[in-house]
C-alpha positions in Angstrom: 0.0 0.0 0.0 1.7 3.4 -0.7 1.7 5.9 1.5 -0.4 8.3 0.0 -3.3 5.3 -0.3 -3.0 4.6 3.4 -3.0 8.7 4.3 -6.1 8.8 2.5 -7.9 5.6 4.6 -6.9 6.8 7.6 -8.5 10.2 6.5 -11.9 8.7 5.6 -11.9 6.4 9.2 -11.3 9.5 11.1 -14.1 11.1 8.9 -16.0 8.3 9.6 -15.5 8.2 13.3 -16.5 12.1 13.7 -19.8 11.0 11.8 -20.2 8.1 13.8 -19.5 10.0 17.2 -21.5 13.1 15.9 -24.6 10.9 14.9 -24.4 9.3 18.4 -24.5 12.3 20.4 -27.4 13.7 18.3 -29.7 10.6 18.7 -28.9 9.6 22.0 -29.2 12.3 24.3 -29.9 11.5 28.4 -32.6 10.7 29.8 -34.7 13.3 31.8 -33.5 12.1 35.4 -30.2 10.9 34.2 -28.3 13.2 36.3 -29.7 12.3 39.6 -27.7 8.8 39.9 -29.5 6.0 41.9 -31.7 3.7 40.6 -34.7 4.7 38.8 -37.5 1.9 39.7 -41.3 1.2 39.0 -43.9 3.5 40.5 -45.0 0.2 42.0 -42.2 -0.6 43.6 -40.8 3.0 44.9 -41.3 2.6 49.1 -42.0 6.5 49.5 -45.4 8.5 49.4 -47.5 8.8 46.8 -45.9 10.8 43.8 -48.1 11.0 41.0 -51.8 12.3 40.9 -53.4 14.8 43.0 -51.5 16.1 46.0 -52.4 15.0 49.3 -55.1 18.2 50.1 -57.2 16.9 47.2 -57.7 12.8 48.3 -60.3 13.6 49.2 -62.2 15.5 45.7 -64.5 14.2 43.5 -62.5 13.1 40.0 -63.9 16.5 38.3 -62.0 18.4 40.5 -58.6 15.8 40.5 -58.9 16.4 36.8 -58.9 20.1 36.9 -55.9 19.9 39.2 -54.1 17.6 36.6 -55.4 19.6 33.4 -54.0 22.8 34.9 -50.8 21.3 36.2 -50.0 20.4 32.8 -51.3 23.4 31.1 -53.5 22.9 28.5 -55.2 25.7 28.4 -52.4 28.0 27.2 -51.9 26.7 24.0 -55.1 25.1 23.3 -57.1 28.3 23.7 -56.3 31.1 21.1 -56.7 34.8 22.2 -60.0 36.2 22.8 -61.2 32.1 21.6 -63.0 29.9 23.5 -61.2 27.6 26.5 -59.8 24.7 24.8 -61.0 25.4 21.4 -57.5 25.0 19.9 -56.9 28.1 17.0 -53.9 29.6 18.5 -51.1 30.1 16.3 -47.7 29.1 16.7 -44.9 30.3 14.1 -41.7 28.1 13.5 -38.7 27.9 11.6 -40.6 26.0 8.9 -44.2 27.6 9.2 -47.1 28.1 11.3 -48.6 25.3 13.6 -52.5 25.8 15.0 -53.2 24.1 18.2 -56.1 21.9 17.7 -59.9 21.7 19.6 -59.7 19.3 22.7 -63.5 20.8 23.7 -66.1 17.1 24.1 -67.5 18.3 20.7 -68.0 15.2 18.6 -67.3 16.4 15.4 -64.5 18.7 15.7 -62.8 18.4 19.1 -62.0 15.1 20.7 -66.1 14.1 22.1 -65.6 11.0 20.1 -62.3 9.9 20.9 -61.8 7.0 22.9 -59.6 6.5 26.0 -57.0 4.3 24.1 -56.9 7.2 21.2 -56.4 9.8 23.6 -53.3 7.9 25.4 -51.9 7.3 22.5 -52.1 11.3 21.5 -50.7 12.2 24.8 -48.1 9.2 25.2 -47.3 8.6 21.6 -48.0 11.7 19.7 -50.0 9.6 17.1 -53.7 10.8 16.4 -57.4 9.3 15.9 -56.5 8.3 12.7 -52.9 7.4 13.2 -51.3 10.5 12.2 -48.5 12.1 13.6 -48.2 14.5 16.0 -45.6 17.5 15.7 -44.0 18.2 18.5 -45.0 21.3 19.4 -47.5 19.4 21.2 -45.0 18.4 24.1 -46.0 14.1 24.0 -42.1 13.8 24.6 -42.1 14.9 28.4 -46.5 14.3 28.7 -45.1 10.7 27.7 -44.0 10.3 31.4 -47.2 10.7 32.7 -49.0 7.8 34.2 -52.3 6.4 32.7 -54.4 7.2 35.5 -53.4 10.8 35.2 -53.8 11.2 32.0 -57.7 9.7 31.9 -58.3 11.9 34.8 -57.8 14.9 32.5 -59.6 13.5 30.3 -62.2 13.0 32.0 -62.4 16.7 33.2 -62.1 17.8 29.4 -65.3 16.0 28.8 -67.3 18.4 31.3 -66.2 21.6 29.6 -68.4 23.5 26.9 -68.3 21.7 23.8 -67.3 23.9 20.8 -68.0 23.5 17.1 -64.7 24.7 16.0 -63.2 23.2 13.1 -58.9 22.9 13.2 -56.8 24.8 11.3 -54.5 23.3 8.7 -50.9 23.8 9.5 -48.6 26.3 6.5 -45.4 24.0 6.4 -44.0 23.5 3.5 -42.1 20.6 2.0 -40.5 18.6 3.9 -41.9 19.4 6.7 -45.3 18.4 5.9 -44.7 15.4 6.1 -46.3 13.9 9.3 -44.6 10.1 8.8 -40.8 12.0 9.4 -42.5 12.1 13.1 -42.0 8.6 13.3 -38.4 8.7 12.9 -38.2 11.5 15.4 -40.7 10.1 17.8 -38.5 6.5 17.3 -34.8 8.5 19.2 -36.8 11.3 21.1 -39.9 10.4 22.5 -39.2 7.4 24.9 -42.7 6.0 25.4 -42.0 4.8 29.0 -44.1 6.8 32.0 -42.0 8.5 35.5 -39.8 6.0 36.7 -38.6 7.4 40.7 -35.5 7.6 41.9 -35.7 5.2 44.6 -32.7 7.0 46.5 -34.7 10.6 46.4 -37.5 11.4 48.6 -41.3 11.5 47.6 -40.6 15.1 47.3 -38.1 15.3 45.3 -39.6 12.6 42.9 -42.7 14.4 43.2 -41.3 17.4 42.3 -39.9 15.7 39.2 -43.0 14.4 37.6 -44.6 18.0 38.3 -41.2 19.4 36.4 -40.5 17.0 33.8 -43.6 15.5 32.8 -46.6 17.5 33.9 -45.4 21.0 33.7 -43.0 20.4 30.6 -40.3 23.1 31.6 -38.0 21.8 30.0 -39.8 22.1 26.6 -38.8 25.6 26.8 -35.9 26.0 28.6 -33.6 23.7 27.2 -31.5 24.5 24.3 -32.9 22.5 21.0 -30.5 20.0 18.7 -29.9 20.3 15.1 -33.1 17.8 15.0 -35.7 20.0 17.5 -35.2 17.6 20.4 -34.4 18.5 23.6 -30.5 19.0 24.4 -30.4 17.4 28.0 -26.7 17.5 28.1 -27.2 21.1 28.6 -30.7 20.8 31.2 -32.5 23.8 31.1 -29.5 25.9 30.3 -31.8 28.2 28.2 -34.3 28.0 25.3 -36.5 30.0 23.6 -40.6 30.3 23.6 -42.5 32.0 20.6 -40.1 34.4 20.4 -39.2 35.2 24.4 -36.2 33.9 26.0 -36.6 31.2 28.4 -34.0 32.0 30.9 -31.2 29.6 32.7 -33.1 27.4 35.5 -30.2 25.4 36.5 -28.1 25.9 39.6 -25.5 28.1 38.1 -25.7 31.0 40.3 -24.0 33.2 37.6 -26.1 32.6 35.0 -28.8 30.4 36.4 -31.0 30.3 39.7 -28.3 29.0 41.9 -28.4 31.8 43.8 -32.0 32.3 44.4 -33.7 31.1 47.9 -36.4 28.5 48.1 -38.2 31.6 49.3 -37.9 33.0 46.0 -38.7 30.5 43.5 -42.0 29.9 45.4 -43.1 32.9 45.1 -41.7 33.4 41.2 -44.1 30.0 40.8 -47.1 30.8 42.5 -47.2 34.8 42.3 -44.6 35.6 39.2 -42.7 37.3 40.6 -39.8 37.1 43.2 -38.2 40.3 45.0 -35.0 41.7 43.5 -35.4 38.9 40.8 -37.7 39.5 38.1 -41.3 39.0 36.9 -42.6 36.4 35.0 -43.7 37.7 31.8 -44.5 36.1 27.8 -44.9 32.5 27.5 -44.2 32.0 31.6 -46.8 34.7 32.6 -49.3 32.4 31.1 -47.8 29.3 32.9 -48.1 31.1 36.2 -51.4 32.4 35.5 -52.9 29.2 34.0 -50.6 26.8 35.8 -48.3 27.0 38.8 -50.1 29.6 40.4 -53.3 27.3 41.2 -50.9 24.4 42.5 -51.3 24.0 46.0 -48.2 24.9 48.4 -47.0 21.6 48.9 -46.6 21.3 45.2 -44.7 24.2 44.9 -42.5 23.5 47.4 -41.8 19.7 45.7 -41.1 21.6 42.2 -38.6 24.1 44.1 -36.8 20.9 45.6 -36.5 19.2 42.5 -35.1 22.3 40.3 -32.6 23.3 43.3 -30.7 19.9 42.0 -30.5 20.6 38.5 -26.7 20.4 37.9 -25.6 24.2 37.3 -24.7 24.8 33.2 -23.4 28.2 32.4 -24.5 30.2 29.7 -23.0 33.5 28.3 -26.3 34.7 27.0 -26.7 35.3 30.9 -23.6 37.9 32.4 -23.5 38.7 35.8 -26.1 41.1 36.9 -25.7 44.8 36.6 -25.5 47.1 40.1 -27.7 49.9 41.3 -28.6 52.5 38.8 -28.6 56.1 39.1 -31.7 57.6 40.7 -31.3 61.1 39.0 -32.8 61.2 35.5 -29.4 63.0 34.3 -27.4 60.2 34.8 -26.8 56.8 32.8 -26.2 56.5 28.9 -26.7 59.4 27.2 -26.0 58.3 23.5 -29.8 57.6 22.9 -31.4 60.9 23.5 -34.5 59.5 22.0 -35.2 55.8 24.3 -34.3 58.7 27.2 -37.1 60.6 26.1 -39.6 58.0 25.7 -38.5 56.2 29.6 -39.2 59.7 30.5 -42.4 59.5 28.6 -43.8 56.2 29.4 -41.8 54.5 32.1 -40.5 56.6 34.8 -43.6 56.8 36.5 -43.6 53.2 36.9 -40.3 52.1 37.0 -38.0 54.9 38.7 -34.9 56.1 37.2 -33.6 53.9 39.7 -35.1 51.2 38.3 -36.1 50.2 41.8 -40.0 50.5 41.1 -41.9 53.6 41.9 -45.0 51.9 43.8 -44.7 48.3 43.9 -41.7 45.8 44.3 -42.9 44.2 40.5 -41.6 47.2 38.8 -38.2 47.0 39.5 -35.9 46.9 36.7 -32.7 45.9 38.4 -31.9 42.4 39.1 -34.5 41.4 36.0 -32.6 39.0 33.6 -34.6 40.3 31.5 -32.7 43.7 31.6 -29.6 42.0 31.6 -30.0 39.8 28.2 -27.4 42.0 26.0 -30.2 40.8 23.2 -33.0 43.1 25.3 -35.5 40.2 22.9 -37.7 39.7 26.2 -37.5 43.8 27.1 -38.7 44.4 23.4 -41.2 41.8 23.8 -42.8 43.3 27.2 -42.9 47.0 25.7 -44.6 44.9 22.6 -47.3 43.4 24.4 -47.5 44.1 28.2 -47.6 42.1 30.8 -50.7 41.0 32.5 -54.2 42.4 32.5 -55.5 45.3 34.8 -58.6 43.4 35.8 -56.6 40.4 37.5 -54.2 40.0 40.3 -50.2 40.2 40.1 -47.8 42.3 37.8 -49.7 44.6 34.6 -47.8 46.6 32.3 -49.6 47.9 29.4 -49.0 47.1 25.8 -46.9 49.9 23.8 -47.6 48.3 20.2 -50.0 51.0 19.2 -48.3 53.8 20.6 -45.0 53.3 19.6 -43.1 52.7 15.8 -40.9 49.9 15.6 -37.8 52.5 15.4 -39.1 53.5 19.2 -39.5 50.6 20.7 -36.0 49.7 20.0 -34.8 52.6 21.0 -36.2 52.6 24.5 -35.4 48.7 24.9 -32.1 49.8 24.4 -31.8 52.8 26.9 -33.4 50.6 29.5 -30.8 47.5 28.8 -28.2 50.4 29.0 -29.3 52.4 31.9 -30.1 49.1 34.3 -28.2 45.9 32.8 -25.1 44.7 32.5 -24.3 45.4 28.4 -26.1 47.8 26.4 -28.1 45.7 23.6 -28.3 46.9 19.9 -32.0 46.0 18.9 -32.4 47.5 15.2 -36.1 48.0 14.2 -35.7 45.2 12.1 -35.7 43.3 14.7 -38.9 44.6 16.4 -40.6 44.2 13.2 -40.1 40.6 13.3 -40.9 40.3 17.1 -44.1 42.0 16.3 -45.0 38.9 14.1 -44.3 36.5 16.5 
């Protein structure tokens, strides 16, 4: 063999062990309890308290109410109600890479929501992500972590969708293109990514912990948004909820980095961030998690809470430089701060001093404060943008409300005056063009 023969195989076996080893780490990723260690057992067989189901302050409820719980804990209403739509009537848009996706009717009409689906065809929706009539499910719908929920649970939802208001609401078709219409590539995905097994415990953690878990992992999905995607849309566990995205919001760092993550926040203050949405000196829950907390963790009862704020303060801490250390105290006198953006000055003036202080400390209420907010610390101000966009809350309810600016202001000035605030309170000034804000708008 001459040497320029043999330089050349051992070229295309190094090749083919970086494709090998590439292709390896892209289909096999860990499993969602795969840091804890210990040994994951069968529900049956785990010696602690009970860990799926209702808590322990519902044993008692009728199985209308249990399902409630359960229907809320996993959040269907968010995405199965569009805005200003009726609960559960599907319609609400949601725009990927590849085209627009439209949440489908789960009301008990028998025609066009799911009134004459079956038990087994609804298991198989949530477990498999296969449909009545065997088609395949796009992600989006999150059957990859709802796969780990146990039957019982599962049929207890259903059983509370069957009591809402039916709606004759026919689903709208999905704009992908090809080949990304084609539902049978779901298959493939759904073969490496979706593991079909339900919540295995940890038989060294207690009922708490594993409690917390299934709320984390399988009911409440969080990882769905804030873990990092792979080249193929699934989940990137090697990096655990190191930071995703969510319909165009940043889903922030919830691992126990304490740089970058929520190592450094208190039990105290993830309970409250959960149930209220908002923690003291740390932010407010606003976009995609405003509507989790609203719709979701905030009707958990305290025990639950406190099992969810167990499990995630044992999330192995990933850095992530999206996420700098947090910016100091800001000036409290309106002359102070950046002053190369006369024009976001004036409009903080305009429209936000009031609220928010020059300090940034909040002028009424502890939810206004600017400082500390990752939020106002993301050097790519998408989330700040997003809030002036389209407000947080709603006057009329309870917790943190901040009106929409998308009438009021031009794209060219809500960039602007995302980029003041990122200047005057966070750690790196941001550059948002109105480019950008065009395309945020869409969202």
């Amino acid at each position: 063999m001459t040497p320029r023969r043999r330089n050349w195989m051992l070229l295309g076996a190094a090749v083919l062990i970086f494709a090998v080893v590439f292709a390896w780490r892209l289909l096999f990723l860990p499993s969602a309890l795969a840091f804890a260690g210990g040994h994951q057992v069968d529900l049956s067989q785990y010696q602690g308290a009970s860990i799926t189901g209702v808590p322990a302050e519902l044993a008692n409820a009728d199985p209308v109410t249990n399902g409630k719980y359960l229907a809320e804990a996993t959040d269907c209403a968010a995405c199965h109600t569009a805005k200003g739509g009726k609960p559960f009537a599907g319609g609400r848009p949601f725009k990927l890479p590849f085209g627009t996706i439209y949440t489908p009717n789960i009301t008990p009409d028998r025609e066009t929501g799911i009134g004459a689906w079956t038990n087994a065809e609804f298991l198989r929706a949530v477990h498999k992500g296969i449909g009545r009539a065997g088609e395949r499910l796009y992600p989006a719908f999150p059957y990859a972590s709802y796969t780990l929920l146990t039957d019982a649970d599962v049929l207890a939802i259903r059983g509370y969708l069957s009591t809402v208001p039916a709606v004759r609401q026919e689903n709208m078709p999905n704009s992908f293109g090809f080949p990304f219409n084609q539902r049978w590539l779901m298959a493939i995905w759904g073969t490496f990514f979706n593991p079909n097994t339900r919540f295995r415990p940890v038989a060294e953690r207690s009922a708490q912990w594993n409690r917390g878990a299934y709320l984390v992992e399988a009911a409440g999905h969080c990882g769905e948004c804030h873990t990092p995607r792979t080249l193929m849309q699934a989940m990137n566990t090697r990096r655990k909820f190191a930071g995703g995205q969510a319909e165009g919001w940043n889903a922030y760092n919830i691992t126990g980095d304490r740089l970058s993550g929520i190592g450094a926040w208190s039990p105290t203050d993830l309970a409250s961030y959960l149930a209220k949405g908002h923690a003291l000196g740390r932010g407010v829950a606003s976009g995609p998690m405003a509507e989790a907390v609203a719709l979701s963790t905030s009707r958990m009862t305290p025990t639950d809470i406190a099992a969810m704020v167990t499990y995630l303060r044992t999330i192995p801490p990933v850095s992530s430089k999206a996420s700098p250390a947090m910016a100091g105290p800001a000036p409290a006198v309106a002359s102070a701060g950046p002053s190369d953006n006369p024009g976001g000055k004036r409009l903080f003036e305009g429209a936000c001093a009031s609220c928010h202080a020059w300090s940034g400390r909040g002028a009424v209420t502890p939810d206004q404060q600017l400082t500390g907010n990752r939020a106002v610390n993301d050097a790519s101000a998408a989330n700040v943008a997003m809030m002036i966009l389209n407000g947080i809350g709603s006057p009329e309810h309870s917790g943190a409300f901040m009106p929409s600016f998308r009438a009021a202001y031009s794209d060219e000035e809500i960039a602007s005056v995302a980029n003041y605030v990122t200047a005057r309170f966070g750690a790196k000034p941001s550059r948002v063009s109105a480019a950008d804000v065009r395309k945020m708008r869409e969202e």
